[in-house]
C-alpha positions in Angstrom: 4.9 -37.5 -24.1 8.0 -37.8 -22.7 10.0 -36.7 -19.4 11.3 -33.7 -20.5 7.6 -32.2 -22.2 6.1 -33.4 -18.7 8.7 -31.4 -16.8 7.8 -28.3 -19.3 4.3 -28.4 -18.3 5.1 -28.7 -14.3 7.1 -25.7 -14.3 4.5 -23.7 -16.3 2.0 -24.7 -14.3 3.6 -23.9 -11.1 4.3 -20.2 -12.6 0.8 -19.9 -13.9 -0.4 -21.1 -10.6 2.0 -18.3 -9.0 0.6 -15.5 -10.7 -2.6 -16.3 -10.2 -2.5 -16.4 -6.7 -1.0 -13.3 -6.9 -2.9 -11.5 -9.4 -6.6 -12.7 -7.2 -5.1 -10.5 -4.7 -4.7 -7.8 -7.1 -8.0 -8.2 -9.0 -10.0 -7.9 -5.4 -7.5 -5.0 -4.2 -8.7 -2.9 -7.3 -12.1 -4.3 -8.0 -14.1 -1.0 -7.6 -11.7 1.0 -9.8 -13.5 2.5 -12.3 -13.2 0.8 -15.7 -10.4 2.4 -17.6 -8.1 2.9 -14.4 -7.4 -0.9 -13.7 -4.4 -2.1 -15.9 -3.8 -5.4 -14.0 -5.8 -7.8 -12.4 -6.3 -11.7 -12.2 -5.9 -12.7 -15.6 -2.9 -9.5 -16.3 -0.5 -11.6 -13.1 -1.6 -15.0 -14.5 -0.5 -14.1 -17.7 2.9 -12.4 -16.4 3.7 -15.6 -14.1 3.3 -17.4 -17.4 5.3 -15.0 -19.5 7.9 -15.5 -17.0 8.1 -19.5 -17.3 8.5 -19.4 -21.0 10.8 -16.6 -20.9 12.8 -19.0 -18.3 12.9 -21.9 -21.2 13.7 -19.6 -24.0 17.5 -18.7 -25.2 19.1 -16.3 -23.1 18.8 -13.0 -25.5 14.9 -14.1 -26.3 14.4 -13.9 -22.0 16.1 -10.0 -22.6 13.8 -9.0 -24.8 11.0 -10.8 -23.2 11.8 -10.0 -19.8 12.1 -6.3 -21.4 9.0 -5.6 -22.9 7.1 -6.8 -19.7 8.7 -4.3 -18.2 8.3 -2.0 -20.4 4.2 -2.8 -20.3 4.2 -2.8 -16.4 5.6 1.0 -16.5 3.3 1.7 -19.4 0.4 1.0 -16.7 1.7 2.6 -14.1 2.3 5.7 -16.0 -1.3 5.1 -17.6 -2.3 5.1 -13.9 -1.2 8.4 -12.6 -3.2 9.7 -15.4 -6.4 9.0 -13.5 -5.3 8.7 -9.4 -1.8 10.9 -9.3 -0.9 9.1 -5.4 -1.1 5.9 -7.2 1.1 3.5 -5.2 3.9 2.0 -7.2 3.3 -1.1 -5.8 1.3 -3.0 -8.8 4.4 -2.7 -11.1 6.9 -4.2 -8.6 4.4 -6.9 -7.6 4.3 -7.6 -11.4 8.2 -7.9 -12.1 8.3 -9.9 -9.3 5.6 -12.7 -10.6 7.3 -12.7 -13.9 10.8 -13.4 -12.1 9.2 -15.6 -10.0 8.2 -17.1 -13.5 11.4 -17.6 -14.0 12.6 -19.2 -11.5 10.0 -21.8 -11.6 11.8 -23.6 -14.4 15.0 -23.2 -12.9 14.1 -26.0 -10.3 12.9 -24.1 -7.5 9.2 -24.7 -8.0 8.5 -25.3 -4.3 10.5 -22.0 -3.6 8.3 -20.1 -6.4 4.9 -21.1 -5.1 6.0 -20.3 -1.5 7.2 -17.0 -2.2 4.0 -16.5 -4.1 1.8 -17.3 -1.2 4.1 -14.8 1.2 3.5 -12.1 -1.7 -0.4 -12.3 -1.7 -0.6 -12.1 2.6 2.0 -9.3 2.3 -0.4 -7.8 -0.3 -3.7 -8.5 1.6 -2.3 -7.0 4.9 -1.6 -3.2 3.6 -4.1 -1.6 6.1 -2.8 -4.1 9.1 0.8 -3.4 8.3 -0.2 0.8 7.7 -2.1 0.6 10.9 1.1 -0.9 12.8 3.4 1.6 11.6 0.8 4.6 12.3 0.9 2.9 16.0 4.8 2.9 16.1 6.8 5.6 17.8 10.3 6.4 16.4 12.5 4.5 19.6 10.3 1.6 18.5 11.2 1.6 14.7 14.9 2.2 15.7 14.4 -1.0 18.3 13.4 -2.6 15.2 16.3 -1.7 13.3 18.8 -2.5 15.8 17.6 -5.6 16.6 17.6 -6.8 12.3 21.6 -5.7 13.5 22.6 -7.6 15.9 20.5 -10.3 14.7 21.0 -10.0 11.3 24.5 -8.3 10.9 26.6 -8.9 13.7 25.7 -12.7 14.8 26.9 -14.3 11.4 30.2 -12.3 11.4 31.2 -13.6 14.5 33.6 -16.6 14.7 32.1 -19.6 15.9 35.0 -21.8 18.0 36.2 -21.8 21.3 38.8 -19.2 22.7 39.8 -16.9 25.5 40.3 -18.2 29.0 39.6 -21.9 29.6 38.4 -22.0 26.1 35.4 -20.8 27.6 34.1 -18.1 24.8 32.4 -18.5 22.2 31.6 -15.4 20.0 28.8 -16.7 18.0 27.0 -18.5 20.9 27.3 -15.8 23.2 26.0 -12.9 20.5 23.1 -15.9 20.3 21.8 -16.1 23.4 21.8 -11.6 23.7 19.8 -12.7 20.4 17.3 -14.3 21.8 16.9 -12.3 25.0 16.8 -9.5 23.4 13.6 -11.1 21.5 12.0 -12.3 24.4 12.7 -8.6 25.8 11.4 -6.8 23.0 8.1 -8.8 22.7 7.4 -8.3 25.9 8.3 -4.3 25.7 5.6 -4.5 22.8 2.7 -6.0 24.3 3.4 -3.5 27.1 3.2 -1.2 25.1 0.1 -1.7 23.3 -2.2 -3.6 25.4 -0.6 -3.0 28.6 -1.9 -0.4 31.0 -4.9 0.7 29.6 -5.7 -3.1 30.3 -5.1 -3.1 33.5 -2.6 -4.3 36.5 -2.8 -8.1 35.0 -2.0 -7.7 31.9 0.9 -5.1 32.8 2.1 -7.6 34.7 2.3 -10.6 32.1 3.9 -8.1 29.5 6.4 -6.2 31.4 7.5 -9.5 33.6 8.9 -11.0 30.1 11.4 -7.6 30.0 11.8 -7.9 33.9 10.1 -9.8 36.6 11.8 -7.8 39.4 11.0 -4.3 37.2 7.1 -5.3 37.8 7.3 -6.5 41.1 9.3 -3.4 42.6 6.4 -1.0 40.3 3.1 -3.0 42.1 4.5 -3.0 45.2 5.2 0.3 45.3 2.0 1.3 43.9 0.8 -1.1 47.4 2.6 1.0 49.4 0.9 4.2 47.7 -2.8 2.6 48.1 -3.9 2.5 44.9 -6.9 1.2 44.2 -7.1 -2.6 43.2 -4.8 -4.1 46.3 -6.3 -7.7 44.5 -4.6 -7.3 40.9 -1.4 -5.8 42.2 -0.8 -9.0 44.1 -1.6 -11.3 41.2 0.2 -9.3 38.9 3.5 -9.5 41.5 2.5 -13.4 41.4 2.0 -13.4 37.6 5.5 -12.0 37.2 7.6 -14.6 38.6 4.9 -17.2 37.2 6.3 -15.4 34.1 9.9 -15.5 34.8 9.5 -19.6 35.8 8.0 -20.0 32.2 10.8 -17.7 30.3 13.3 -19.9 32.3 12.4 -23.0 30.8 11.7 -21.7 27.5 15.4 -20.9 27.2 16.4 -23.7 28.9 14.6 -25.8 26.6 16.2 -23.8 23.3 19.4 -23.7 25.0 20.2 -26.8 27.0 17.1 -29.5 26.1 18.6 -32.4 28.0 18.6 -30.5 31.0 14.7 -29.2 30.7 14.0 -32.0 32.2 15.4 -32.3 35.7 14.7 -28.3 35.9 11.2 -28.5 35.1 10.9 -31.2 37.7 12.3 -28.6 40.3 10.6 -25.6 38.7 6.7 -27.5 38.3 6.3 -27.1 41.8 6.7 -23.3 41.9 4.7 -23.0 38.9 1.7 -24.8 40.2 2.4 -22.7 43.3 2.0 -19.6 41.2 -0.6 -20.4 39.3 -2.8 -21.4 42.6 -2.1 -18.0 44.6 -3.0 -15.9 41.1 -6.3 -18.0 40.8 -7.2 -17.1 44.0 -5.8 -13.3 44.0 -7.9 -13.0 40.7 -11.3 -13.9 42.6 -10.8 -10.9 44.8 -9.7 -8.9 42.3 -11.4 -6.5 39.7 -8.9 -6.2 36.6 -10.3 -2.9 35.3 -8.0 -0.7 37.3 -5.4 1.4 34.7 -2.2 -0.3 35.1 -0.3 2.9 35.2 3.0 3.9 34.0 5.5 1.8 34.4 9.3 2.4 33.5 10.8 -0.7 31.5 12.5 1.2 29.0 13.8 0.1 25.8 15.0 -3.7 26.5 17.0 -3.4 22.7 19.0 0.2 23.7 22.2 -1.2 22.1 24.7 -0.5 25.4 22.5 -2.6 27.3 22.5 -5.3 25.2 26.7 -5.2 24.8 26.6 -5.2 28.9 24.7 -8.3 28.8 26.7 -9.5 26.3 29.8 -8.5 28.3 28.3 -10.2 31.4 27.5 -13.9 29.7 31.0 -14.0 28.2 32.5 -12.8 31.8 30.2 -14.7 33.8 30.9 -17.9 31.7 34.5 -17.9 32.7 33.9 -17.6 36.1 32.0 -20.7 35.7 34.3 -22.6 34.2 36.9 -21.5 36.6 34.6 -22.6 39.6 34.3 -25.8 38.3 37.7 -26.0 37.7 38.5 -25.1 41.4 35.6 -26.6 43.3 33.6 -28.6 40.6 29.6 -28.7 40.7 29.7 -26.9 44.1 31.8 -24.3 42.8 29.3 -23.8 39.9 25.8 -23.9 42.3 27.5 -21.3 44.3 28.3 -18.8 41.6 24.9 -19.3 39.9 22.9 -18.7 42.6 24.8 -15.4 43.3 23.8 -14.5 39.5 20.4 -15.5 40.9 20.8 -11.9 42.6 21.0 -9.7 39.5 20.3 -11.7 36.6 18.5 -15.1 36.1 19.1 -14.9 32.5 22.7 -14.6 32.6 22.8 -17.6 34.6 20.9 -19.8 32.4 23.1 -18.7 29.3 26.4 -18.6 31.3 25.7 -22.7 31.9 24.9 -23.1 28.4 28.3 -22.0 27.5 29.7 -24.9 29.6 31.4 -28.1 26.9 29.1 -30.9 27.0 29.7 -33.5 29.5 30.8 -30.6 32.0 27.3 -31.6 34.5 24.8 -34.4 33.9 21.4 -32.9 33.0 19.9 -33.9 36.3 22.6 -32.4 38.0 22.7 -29.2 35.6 18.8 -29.0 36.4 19.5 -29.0 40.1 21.9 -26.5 39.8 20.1 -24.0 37.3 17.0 -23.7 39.5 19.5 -22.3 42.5 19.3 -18.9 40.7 16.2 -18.7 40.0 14.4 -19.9 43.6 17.2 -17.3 45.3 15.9 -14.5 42.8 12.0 -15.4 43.5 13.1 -15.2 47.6 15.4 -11.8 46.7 11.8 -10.7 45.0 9.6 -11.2 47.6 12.3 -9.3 50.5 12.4 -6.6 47.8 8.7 -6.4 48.4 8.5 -6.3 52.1 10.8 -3.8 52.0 9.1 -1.6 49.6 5.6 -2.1 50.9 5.6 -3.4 54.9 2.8 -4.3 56.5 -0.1 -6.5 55.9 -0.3 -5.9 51.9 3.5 -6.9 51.9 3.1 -9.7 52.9 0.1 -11.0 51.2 2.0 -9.7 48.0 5.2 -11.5 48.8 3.6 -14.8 50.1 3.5 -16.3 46.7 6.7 -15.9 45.6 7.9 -17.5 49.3 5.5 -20.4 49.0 6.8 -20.9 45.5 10.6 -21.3 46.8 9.4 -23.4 48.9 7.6 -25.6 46.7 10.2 -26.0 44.7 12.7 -26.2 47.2 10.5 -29.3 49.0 11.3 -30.4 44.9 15.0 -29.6 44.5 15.1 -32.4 47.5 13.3 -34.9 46.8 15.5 -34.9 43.5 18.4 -34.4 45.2 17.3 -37.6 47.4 
């Protein structure tokens, strides 16, 4: 036997093998039809993975008619179908059409592709009541979310030119349109989870959720629920405290996917506020009872398409600024600026240093500088909170996020030593 005969064999193997995983989907999807009403099952998509690998090695006109009469068969059954159920989903033909292309492209060299494809298939396939139960869960703003997050992350980032121009050379269409990408991501993950296992969950689990659309959003919502005296004074203050433990992981998740070198030298900085976090939620949580309802709490939409132009509008600004301070007055002109950003927007700071050229900081130094913004944001957080709720719960709520700027400040200079 030689190579080529071998090579025969592999590809209608892997196309047998395709529409067999397939069709033992299909077979246990319709196993308690009654007999008569099932056209295709196990043995049907075996058989129409493997009419699509010979159809693949046969002339191009013999595929036609091949190709053809499958079809032909697969409408046969679903009109056969309707006989006996008339809300018969069309779903089995298409499934079938695509084994046999899948068929098909098995002996066109992408056998890997084929089997892959076939596995993603069969756990679409075996997650219809998951999937239906999702979408019955789904409001509309959340389906148009959905949609235009595929845009911008779908549509609009590959059209955009990716080299350097505008001031300083400092804008970057493509990266910038990234980075609104991913926070938008981050955003609308965390607008989910709030949504579905938030508040009827209680203040803790608000608090994770909603902290990775906004950390200040949460903290200004507990403490004014503080100030209101609503029951569960314990979980309001770990869920203020979970927040910015939040924001200090969401930091150095995009720092690491943005700017790895630098992760480094900024988790050196940020560990200590971290561990500083964690310790006061550990003990808020043991005088605490998390079966409070978490309320309703106003993040809004993070992927409304204005704000996600502003932000858009505010890394490409923002990142010219930078570049001009360091032009000006170097690293200190750049620590400056970023901390100020600290005020309104940790986020923008971390992506407006991204967009500075390589070589522009050292990644210790970058690291240094990066965690300016976020310690003055944590210390903005906790005056926010003294305002908002004085007193003797204000300041229990707001000591953790103090004690974390401190922390990490105690950090930032021993580094900086």
């Amino acid at each position: 036997m030689n190579g080529a005969d071998i090579n025969v064999i592999r590809v209608l193997a892997i196309a047998l093998t395709a529409g067999l995983l397939i069709g033992m989907e299909r077979g246990w999807q319709y196993r308690e039809s009654p007999p008569g009403s099932r056209v295709s099952g196990f043995r049907t998509f075996g058989l129409i993975g493997l009419s699509g690998g010979v159809a693949g090695l046969l002339p191009m006109p013999l595929m036609v008619i091949l190709a053809g009469g499958v079809a032909a068969t697969l409408v046969a059954g679903y009109l056969r179908s309707t006989e006996h159920d008339k809300n018969v989903s069309v779903t089995n033909t298409i499934v079938g059409l695509l084994t046999f292309g899948l068929g098909i492209a098995a002996t066109l060299g992408f056998g890997i592709q084929v089997l892959a494809a076939a596995a993603v298939t069969t756990l679409l396939l075996s997650m219809r009541h998951q999937l239906h139960g999702w979408l019955k869960g789904m409001s509309a703003a959340e389906i148009e979310a959905i949609a235009r997050f595929a845009l911008i992350a779908l549509v609009i980032l590959p059209l955009l030119p990716d080299s350097a121009m505008g001031p300083y050379d400092a804008l970057n269409p493509r990266k910038i349109w990234l980075v609104v990408v991913l926070v938008s991501g981050l955003s609308f993950t965390g607008y989910v989870l709030s949504r579905r296992i938030g508040p009827e969950r209680g203040f803790l689990i608000t608090a994770a959720c909603g902290a990775i659309v906004s950390s200040t959003a949460v903290t200004i919502a507990f403490a004014r629920k503080l100030k209101a005296d609503v029951p569960g004074e314990g979980a309001l203050i770990a869920g203020i405290a979970i927040a910015s433990l939040i924001m200090f992981i969401r930091v150095m998740l995009l720092t690491a996917v943005l700017m790895p070198s630098v992760l480094p030298s900024l988790a050196l900085a940020m560990v200590p506020a971290t561990i500083t976090a964690i310790v006061f939620v550990a003990l808020a949580l043991r005088r605490t009872d998390d079966g409070h309802h978490g309320g309703d709490m106003k993040l809004g939409n993070p992927l409304d398409f204005i704000p996600a132009l502003i932000l858009g509008a505010m890394v490409a600004g923002l990142t010219v600024a930078v570049r001009w301070a360091e032009t000006q007055f170097g690293d200190t002109g750049i620590a400056i600026l970023l901390s100020i950003m600290g005020l309104a927007d940790v986020d923008a700071a971390v992506l407006s240093m991204s967009g500075l050229p390589a070589g522009t900081l050292s990644p210790r130094d970058a690291g240094l500088i990066l965690a300016g913004p976020v310690l003055v944001n944590t210390a903005c957080k906790g005056v926010l909170t003294l305002i908002i709720a004085p007193g003797r719960k204000g300041w229990r709520a707001a000591l953790p996020l103090f004690a974390s700027v401190a922390a990490s400040g105690a950090g930032l200079a021993f580094l900086a030593g």
